[in-house]
SEROTOR-901895 format. One record per residue (C-alpha): residue number from 1; residue in three letters; x, y, z. Coordinates in Angstrom, 3 decimals, always signed. Example, Ala and Ser with C-alpha at 12.3 -4.5 7.8 and 13.67 -1.06 7.14 Angstrom:
% residues 2
{rec 1; ALA; {+12.300; -4.500; +7.800}};
{rec 2; SER; {+13.670; -1.060; +7.140}};
END
This chain:
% residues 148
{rec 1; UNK; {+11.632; +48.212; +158.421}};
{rec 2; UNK; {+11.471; +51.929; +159.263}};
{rec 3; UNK; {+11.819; +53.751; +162.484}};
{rec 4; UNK; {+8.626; +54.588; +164.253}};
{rec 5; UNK; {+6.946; +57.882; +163.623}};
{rec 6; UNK; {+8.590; +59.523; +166.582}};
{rec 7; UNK; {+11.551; +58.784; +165.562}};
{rec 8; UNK; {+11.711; +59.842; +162.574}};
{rec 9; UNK; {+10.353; +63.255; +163.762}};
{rec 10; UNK; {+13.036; +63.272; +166.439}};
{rec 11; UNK; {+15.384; +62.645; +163.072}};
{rec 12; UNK; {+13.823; +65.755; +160.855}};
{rec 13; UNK; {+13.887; +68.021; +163.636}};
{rec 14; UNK; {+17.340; +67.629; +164.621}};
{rec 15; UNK; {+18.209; +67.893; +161.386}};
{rec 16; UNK; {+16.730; +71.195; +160.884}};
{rec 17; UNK; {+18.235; +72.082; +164.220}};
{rec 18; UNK; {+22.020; +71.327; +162.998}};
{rec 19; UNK; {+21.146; +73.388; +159.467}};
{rec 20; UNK; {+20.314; +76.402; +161.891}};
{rec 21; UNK; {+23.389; +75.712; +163.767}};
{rec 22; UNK; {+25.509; +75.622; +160.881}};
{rec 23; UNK; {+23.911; +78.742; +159.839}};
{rec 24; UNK; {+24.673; +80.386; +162.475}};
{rec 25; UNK; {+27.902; +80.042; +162.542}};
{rec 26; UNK; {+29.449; +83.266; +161.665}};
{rec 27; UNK; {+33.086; +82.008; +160.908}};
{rec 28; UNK; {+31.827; +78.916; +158.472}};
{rec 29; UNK; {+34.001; +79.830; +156.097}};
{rec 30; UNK; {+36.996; +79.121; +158.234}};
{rec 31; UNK; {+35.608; +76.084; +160.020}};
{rec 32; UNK; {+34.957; +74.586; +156.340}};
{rec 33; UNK; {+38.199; +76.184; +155.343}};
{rec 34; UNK; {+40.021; +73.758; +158.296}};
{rec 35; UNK; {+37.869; +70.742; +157.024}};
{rec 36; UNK; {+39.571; +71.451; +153.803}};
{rec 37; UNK; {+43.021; +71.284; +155.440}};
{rec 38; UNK; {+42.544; +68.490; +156.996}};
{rec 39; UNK; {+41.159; +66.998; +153.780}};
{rec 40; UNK; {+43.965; +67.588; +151.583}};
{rec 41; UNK; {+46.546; +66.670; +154.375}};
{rec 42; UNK; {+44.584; +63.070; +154.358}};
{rec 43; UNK; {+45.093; +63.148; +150.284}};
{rec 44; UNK; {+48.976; +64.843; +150.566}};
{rec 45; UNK; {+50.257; +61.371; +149.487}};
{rec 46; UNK; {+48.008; +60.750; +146.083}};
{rec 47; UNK; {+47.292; +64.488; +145.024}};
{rec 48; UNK; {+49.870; +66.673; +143.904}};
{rec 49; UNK; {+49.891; +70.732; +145.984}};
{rec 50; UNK; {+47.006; +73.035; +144.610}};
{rec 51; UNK; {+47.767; +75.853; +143.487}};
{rec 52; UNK; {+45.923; +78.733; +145.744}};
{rec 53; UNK; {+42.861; +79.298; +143.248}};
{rec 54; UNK; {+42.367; +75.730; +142.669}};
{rec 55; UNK; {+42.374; +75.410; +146.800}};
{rec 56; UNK; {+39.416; +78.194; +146.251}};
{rec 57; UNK; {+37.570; +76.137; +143.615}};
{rec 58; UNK; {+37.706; +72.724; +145.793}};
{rec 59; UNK; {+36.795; +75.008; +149.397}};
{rec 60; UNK; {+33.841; +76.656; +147.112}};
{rec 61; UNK; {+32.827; +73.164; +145.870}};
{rec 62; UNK; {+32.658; +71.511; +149.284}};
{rec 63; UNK; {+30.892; +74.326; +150.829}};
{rec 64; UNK; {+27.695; +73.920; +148.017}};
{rec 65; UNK; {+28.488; +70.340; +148.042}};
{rec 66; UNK; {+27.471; +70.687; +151.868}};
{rec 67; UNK; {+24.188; +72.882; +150.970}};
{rec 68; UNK; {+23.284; +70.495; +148.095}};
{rec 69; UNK; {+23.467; +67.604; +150.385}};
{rec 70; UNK; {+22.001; +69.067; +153.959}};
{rec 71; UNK; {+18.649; +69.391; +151.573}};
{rec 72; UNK; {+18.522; +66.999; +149.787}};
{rec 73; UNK; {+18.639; +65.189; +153.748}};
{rec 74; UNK; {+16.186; +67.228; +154.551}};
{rec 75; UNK; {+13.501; +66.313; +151.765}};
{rec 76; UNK; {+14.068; +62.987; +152.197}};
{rec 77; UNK; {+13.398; +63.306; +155.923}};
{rec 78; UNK; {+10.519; +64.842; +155.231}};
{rec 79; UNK; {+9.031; +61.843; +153.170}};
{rec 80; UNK; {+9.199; +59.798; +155.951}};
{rec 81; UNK; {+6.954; +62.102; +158.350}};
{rec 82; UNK; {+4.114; +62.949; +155.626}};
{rec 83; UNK; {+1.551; +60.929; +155.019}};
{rec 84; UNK; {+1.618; +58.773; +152.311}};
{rec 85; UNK; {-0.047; +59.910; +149.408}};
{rec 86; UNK; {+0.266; +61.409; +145.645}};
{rec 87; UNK; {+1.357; +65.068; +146.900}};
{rec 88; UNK; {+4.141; +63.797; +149.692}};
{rec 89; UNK; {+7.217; +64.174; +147.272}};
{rec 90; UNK; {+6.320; +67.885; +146.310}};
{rec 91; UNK; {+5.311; +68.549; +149.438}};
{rec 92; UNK; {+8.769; +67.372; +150.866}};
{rec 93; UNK; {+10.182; +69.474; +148.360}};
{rec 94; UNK; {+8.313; +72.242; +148.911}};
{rec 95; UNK; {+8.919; +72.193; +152.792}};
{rec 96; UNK; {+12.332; +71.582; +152.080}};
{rec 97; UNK; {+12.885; +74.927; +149.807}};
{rec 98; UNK; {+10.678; +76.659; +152.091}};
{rec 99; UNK; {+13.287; +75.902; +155.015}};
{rec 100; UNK; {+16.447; +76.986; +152.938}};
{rec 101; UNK; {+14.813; +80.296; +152.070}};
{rec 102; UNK; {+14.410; +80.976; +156.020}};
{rec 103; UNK; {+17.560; +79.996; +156.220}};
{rec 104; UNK; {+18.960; +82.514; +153.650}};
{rec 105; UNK; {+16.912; +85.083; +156.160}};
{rec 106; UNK; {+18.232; +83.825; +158.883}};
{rec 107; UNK; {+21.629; +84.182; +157.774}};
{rec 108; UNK; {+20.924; +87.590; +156.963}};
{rec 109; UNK; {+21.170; +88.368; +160.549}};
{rec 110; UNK; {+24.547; +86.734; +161.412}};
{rec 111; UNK; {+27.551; +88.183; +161.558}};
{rec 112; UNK; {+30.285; +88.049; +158.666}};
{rec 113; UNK; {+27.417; +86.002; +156.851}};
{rec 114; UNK; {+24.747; +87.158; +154.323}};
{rec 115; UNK; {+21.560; +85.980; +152.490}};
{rec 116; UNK; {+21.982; +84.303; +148.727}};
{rec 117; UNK; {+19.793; +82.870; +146.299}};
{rec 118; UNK; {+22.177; +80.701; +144.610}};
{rec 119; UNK; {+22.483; +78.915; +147.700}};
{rec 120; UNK; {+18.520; +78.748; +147.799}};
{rec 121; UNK; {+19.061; +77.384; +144.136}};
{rec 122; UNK; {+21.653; +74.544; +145.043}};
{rec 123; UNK; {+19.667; +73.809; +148.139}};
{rec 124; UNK; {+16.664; +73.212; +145.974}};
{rec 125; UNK; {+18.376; +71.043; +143.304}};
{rec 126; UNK; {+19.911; +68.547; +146.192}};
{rec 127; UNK; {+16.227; +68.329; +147.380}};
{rec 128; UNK; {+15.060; +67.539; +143.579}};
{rec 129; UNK; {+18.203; +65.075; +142.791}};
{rec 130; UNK; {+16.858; +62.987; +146.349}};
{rec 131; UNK; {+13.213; +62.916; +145.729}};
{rec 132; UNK; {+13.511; +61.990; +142.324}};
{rec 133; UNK; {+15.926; +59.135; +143.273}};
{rec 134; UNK; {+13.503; +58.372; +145.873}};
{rec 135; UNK; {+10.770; +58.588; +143.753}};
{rec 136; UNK; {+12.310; +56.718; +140.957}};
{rec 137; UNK; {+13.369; +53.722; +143.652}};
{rec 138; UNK; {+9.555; +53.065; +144.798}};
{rec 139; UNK; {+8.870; +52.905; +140.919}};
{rec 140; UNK; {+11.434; +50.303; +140.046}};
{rec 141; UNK; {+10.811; +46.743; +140.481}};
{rec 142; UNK; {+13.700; +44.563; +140.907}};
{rec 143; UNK; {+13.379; +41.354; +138.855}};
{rec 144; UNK; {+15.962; +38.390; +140.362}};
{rec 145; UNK; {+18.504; +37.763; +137.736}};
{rec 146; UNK; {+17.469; +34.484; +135.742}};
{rec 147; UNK; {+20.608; +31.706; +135.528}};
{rec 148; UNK; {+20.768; +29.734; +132.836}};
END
């Protein structure tokens, strides 16, 4: 059903790896800003222009969008290479924060980029939002639908 423990190690670790990429990245704003681009030439046909704040809003919303998500990757990653037990969820979450405030620090050290606890914040909530789904989806028991 799941991958085998090296695997799934193999999976968390690259995924840190691609986070410290990203990170250091020292013209992220611009590669996210082309994403964006490329994004709203895909949607030219169904959305009408944006004006140039609301092209800020949507480029700030996919760039914590893309925090809130990498995490929230991350703790659930990390649930599949603890061992199983009552503490595994918080300690996935706790890892997980742990590894977005190094890479605040991190970030501190890059070029054009700079350290920021909102971003801790958001990073944290994306790893909440997926172990509590996660959580919640081991709790939930599935009853087949009865036809009369």
């Amino acid at each position: 059903m799941f991958p085998p423990y090296p695997v799934r190690l193999a999976m968390l670790l690259g995924w840190m790896g691609m986070i410290f990429v990203f990170s250091a990245d020292s013209d992220s704003g611009q590669t996210s800003g082309g994403l964006l681009e490329v994004l709203l030439s895909i949607l030219a046909g169904i959305l009408s222009p944006l004006e140039p704040g609301e092209r800020d809003l949507v480029h700030l919303l996919i760039r914590k969008g893309a925090h809130f998500t990498e995490y929230a990757v991350l703790a659930m990653l990390w649930t599949g290479v603890l061992p199983r037990g009552s503490r595994r969820f918080m300690l996935a979450f706790f890892l997980a924060t742990g590894y977005a405030i190094t890479d605040e620090i991190h970030q501190a050290f890059v070029p054009s980029r700079g350290p920021s606890p909102i971003d801790v914040l958001i990073d944290a909530s994306g790893a909440t939002l997926a172990l509590a789904l996660l959580w919640l989806s081991k709790r939930v028991t599935w009853a087949p639908r009865r036809t009369s």
